[in-house]
KEMAR-82992 format. One line per 8 residues: number of its first residue (from 1); for each residue z, x negated, y of N, C-alpha, C. Coordinates in nm, 3 decimals, decimal comma, always signed. Last residue first. Example, Ala and Ser with C-alpha at 12.3 -4.5 7.8 and 13.67 -1.06 7.14 Angstrom:
BEGIN
2> +0,708/-1,285/-0,225/+0,714/-1,367/-0,106/+0,787/-1,290/+0,003 ~ +0,780/-1,319/-0,569/+0,780/-1,230/-0,450/+0,780/-1,320/-0,330
This chain:
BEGIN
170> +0,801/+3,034/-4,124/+0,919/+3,081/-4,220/+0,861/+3,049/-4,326 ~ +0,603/+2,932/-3,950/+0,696/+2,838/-3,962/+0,772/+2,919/-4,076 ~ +0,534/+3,205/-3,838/+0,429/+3,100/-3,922/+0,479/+3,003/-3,981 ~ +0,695/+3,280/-3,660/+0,693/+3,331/-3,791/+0,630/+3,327/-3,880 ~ +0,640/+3,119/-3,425/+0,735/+3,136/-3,503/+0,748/+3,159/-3,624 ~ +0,335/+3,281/-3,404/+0,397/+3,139/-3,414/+0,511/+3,099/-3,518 ~ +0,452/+3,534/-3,293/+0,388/+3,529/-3,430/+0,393/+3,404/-3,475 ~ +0,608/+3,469/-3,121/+0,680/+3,525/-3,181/+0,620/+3,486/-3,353
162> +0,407/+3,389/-2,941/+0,502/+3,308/-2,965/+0,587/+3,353/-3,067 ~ +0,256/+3,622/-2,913/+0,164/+3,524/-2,948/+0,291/+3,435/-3,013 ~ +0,455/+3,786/-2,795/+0,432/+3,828/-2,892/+0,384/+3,702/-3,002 ~ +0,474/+3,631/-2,560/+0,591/+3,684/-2,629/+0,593/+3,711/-2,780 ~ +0,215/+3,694/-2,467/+0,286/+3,540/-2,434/+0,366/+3,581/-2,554 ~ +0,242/+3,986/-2,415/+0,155/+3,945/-2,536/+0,168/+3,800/-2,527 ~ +0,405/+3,987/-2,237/+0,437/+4,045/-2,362/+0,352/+3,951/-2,443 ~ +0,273/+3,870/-2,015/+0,424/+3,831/-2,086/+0,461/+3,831/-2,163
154> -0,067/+3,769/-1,981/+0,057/+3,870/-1,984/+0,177/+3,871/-2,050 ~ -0,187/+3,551/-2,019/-0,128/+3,541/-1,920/-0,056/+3,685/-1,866 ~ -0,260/+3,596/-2,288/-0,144/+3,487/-2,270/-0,102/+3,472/-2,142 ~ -0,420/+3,849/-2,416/-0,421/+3,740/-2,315/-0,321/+3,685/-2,276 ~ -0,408/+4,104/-2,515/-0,407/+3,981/-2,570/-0,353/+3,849/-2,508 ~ -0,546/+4,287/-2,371/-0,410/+4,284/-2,329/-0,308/+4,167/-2,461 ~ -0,820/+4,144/-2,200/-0,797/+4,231/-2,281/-0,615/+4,197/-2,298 ~ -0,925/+4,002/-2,017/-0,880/+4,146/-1,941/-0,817/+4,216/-2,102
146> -1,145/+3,838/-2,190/-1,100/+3,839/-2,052/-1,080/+3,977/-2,083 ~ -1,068/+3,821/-2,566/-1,142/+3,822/-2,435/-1,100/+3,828/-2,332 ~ -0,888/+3,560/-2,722/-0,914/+3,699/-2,709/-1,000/+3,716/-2,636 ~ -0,776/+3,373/-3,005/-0,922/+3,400/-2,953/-0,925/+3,552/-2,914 ~ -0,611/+3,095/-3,162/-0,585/+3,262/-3,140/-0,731/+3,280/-3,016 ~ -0,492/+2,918/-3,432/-0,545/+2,916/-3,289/-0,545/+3,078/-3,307 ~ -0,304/+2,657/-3,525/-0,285/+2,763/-3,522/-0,416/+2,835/-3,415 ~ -0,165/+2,401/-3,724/-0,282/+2,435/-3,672/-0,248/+2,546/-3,678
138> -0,030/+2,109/-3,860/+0,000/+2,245/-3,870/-0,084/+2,266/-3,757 ~ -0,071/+1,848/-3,879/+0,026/+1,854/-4,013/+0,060/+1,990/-4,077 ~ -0,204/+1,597/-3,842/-0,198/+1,710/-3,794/-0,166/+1,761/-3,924 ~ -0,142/+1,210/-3,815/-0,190/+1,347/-3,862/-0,129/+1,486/-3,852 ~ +0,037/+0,965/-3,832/-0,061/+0,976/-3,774/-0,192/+1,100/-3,809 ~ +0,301/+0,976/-3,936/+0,193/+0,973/-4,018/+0,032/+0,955/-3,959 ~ +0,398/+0,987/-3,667/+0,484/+0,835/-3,773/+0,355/+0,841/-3,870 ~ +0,312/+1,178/-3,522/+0,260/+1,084/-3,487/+0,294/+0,913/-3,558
130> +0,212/+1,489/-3,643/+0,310/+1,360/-3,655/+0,292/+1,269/-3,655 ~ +0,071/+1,729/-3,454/+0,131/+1,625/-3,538/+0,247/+1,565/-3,538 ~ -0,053/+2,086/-3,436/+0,103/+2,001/-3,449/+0,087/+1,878/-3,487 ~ -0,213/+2,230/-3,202/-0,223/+2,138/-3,299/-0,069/+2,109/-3,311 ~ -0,352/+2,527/-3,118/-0,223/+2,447/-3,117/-0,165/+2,374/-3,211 ~ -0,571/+2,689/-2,929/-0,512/+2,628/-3,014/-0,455/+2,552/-2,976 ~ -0,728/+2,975/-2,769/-0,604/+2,895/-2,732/-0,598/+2,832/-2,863 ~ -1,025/+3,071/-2,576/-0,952/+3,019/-2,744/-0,868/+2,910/-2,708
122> -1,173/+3,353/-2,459/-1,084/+3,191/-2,452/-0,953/+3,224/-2,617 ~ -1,474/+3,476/-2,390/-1,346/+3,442/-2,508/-1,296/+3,305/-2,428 ~ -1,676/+3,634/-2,235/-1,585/+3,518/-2,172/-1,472/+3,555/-2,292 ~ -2,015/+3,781/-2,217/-1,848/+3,745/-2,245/-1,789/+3,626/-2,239 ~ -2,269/+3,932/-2,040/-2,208/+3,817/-2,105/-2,046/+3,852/-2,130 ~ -2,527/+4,186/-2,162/-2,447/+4,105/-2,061/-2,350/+3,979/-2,139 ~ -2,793/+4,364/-2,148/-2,739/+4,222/-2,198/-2,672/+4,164/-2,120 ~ -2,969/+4,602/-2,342/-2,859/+4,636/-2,271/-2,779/+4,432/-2,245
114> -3,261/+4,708/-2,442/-3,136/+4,583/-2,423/-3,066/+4,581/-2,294 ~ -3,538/+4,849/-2,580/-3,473/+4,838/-2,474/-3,310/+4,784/-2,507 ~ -3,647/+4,962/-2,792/-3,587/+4,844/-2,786/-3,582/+4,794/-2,665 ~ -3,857/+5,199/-2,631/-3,794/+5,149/-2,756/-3,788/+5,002/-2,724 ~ -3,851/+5,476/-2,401/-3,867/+5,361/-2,428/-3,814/+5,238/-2,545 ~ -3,786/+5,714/-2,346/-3,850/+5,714/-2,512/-3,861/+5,521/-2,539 ~ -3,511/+5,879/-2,247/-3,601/+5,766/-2,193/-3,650/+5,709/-2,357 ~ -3,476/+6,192/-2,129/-3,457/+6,115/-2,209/-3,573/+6,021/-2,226
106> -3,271/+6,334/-1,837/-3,425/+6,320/-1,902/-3,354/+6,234/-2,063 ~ -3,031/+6,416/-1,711/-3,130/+6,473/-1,731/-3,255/+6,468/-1,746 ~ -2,813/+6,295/-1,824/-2,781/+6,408/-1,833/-2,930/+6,477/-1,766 ~ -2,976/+6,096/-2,021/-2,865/+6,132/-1,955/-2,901/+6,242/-1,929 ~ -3,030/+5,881/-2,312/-3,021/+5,998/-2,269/-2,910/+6,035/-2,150 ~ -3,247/+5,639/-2,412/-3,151/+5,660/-2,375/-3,173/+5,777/-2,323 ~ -3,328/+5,480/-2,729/-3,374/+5,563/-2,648/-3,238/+5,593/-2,545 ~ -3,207/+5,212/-2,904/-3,394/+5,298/-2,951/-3,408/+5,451/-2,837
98> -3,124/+4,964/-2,785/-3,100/+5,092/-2,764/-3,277/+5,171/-2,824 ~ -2,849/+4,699/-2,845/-2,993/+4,799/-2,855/-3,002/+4,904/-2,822 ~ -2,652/+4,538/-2,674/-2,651/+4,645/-2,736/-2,797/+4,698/-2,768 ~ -2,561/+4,165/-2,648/-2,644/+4,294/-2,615/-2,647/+4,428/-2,682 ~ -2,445/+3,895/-2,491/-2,425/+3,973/-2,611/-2,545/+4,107/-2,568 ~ -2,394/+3,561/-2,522/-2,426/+3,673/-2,414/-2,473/+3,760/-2,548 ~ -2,066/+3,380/-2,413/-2,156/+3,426/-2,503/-2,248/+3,560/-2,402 ~ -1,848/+3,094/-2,291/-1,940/+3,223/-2,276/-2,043/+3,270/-2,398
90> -1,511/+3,042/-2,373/-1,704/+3,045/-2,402/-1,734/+3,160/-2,389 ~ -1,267/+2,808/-2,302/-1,315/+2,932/-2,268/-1,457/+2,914/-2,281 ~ -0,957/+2,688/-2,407/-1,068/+2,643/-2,333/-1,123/+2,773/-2,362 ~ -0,692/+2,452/-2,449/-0,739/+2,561/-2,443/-0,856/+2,546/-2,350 ~ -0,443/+2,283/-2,639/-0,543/+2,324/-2,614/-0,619/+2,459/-2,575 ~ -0,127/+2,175/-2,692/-0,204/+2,282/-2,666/-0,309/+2,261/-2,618 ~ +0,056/+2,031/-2,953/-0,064/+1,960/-2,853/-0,108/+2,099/-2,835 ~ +0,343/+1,926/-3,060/+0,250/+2,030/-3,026/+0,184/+1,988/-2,909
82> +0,443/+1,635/-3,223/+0,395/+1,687/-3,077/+0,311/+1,793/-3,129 ~ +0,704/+1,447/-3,348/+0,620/+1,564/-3,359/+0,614/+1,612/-3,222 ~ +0,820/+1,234/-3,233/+0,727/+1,219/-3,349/+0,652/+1,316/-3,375 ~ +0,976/+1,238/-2,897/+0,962/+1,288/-3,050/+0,852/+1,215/-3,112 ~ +0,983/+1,164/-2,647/+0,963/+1,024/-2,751/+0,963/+1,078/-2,877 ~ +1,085/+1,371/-2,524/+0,960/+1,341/-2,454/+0,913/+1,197/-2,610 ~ +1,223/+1,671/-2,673/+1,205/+1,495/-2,698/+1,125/+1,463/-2,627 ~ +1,444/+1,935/-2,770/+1,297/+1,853/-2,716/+1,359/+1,712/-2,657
74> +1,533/+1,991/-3,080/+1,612/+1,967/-2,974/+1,432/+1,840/-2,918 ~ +1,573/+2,301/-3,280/+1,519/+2,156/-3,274/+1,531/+2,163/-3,123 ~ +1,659/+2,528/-3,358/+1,734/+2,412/-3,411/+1,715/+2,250/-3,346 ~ +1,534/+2,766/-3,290/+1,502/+2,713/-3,446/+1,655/+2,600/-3,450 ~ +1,532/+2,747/-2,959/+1,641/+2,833/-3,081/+1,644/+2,828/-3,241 ~ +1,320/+2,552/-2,952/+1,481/+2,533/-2,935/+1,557/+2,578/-3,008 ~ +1,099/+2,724/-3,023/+1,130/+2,618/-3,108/+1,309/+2,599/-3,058 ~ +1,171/+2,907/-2,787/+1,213/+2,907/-2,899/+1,173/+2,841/-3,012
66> +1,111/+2,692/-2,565/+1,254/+2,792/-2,592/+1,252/+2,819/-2,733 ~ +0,859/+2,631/-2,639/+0,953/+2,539/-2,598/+1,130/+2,610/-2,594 ~ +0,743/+2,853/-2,551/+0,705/+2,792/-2,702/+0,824/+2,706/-2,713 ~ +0,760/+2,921/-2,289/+0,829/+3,012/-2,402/+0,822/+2,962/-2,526 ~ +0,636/+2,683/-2,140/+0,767/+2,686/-2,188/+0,848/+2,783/-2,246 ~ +0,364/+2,755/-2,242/+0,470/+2,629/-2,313/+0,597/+2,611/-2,351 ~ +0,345/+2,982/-2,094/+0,350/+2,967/-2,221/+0,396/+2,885/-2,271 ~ +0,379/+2,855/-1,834/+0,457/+2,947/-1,862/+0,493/+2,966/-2,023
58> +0,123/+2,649/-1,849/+0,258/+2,617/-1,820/+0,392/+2,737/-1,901 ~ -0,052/+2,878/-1,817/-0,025/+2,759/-1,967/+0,085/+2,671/-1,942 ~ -0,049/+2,935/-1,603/+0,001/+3,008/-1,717/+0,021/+2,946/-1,830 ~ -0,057/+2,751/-1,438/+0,035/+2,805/-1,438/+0,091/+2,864/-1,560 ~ -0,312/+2,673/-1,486/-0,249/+2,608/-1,571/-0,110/+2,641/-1,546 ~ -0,627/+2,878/-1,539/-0,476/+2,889/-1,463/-0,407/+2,785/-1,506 ~ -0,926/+2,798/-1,577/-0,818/+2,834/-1,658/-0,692/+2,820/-1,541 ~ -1,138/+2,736/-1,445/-1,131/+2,867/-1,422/-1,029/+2,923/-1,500
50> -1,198/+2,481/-1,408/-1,124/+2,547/-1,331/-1,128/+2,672/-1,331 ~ -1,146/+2,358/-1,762/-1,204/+2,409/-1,633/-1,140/+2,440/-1,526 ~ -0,961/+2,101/-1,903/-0,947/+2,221/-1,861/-1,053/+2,240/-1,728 ~ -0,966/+1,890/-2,055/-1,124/+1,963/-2,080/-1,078/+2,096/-2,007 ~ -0,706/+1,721/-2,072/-0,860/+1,632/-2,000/-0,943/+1,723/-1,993 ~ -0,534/+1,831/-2,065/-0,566/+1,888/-1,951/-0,673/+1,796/-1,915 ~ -0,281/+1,980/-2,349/-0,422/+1,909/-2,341/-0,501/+1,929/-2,183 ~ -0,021/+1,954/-2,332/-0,079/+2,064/-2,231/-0,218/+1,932/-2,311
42> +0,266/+1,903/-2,559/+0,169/+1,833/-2,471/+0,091/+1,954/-2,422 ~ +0,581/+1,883/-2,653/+0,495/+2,005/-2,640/+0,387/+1,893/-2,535 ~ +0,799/+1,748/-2,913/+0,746/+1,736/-2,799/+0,646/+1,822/-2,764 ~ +1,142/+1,776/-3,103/+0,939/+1,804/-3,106/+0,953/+1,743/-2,931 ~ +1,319/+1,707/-3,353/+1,335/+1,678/-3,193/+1,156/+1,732/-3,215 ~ +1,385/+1,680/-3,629/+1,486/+1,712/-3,558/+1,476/+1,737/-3,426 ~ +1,214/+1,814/-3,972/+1,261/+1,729/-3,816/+1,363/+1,804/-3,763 ~ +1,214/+1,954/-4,171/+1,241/+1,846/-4,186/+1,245/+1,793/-4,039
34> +1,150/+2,214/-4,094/+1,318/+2,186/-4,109/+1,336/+2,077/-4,099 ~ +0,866/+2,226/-4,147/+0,961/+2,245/-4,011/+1,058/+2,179/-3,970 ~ +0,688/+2,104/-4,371/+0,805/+2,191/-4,339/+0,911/+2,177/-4,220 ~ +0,421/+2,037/-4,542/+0,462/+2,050/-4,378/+0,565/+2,149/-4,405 ~ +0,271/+1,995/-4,757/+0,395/+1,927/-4,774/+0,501/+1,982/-4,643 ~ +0,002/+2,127/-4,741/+0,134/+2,176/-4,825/+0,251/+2,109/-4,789 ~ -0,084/+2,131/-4,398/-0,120/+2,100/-4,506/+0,030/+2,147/-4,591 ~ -0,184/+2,465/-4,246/-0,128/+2,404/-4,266/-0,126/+2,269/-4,389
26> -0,324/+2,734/-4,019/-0,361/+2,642/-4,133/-0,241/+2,520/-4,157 ~ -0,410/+3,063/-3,909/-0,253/+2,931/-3,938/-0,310/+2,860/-4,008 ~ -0,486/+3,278/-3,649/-0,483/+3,213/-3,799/-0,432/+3,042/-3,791 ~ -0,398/+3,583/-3,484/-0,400/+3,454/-3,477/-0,434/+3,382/-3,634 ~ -0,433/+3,836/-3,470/-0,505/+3,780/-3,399/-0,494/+3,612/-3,408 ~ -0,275/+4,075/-3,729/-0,272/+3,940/-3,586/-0,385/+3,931/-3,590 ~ -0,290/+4,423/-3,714/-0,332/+4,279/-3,767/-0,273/+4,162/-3,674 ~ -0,095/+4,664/-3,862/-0,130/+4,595/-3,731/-0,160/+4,423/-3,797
18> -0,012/+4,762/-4,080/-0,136/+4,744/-4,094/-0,183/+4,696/-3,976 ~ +0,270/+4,821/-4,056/+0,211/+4,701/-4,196/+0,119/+4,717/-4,167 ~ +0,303/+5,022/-3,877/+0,343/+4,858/-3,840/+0,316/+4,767/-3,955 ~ +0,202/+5,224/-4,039/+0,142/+5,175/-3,888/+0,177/+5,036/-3,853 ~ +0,362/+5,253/-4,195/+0,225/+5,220/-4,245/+0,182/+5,130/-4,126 ~ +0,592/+5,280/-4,050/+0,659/+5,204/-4,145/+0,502/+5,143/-4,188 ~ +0,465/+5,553/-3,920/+0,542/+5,415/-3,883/+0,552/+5,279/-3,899 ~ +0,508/+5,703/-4,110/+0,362/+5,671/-4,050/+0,413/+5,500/-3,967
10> +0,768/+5,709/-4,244/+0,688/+5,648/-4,327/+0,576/+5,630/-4,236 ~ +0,885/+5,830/-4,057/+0,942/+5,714/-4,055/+0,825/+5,613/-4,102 ~ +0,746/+6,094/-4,076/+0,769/+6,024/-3,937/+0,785/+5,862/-3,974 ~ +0,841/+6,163/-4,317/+0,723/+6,164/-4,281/+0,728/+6,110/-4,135 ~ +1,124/+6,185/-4,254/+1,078/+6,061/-4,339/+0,958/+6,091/-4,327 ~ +1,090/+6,383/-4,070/+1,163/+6,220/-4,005/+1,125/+6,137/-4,115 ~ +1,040/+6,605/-4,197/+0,963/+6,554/-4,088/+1,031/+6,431/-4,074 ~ +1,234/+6,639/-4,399/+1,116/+6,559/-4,462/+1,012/+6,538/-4,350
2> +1,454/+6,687/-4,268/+1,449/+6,580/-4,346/+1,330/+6,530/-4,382 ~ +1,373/+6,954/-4,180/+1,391/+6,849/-4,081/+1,393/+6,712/-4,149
């Protein structure tokens, strides 16, 4: 029984070191968190389509906005540091090849035949400056598709996205 639970523990233990993010961080060297005291959160809403919700980007903000809080830092409409969210959405059109297709009762010899439909990525980024230096100081963006369980307008993965954030800052 001992060595099923540490064989248990250990798939686990693999399983959760090899889950990737979805998100990438850029930062310049000097940028450290701690050093402020107050942020501000902006909605970028000059390039929003109408096919983005701003409910939800609302919602998200204000989970970003909670827990920066719980860090320490206390919101500011007159801060110096502003998270600027951006977000926006591209179509692509994508295709599968196909050197023959088979169903269940012929097979179609026809070659290079294309399968071509479109996708819809939306790409959330999230600029940090400082508006005393006049520069972006921390960068984050994240890129999922429609319907996939990524998507910022599901709670968890809001939760998660914010979590990982967070833990970009340590």
């Amino acid at each position: 029984m001992k060595y099923i639970t540490t064989l248990l523990g250990l798939i686990v233990l693999i399983g959760c070191s090899t889950t990737q993010s979805n998100i990438q961080v850029d930062s310049i060297e000097t940028f450290n968190l701690d050093n402020y005291n107050d942020f501000n959160i902006k909605i970028n809403t000059s390039n929003l389509s109408a096919e983005i919700n701003p409910i939800v980007l609302e919602k998200f903000r204000e989970k970003l906005k909670n827990s920066i809080s719980e860090r320490g830092l206390s919101f500011n409409k007159e801060s110096d540091l502003t998270f600027e969210i951006n977000f926006t959405t591209k179509e692509s059109v994508e295709s599968d090849r196909m050197d023959y297709y088979y169903s269940r009762y012929y097979w179609d010899y026809y070659k290079f035949r294309d399968d071509v439909y479109t996708v819809t990525e939306n790409i959330l980024r999230i600029n940090l400056k400082d508006l005393e230096l006049d520069k972006t100081v921390w960068t984050v963006v994240t890129v999922w598709r429609d319907g996939s369980s990524r998507a910022i307008s599901s709670d968890d993965a809001a939760d998660i996205l914010v979590d990982e954030i967070m833990i970009s800052f340590l």
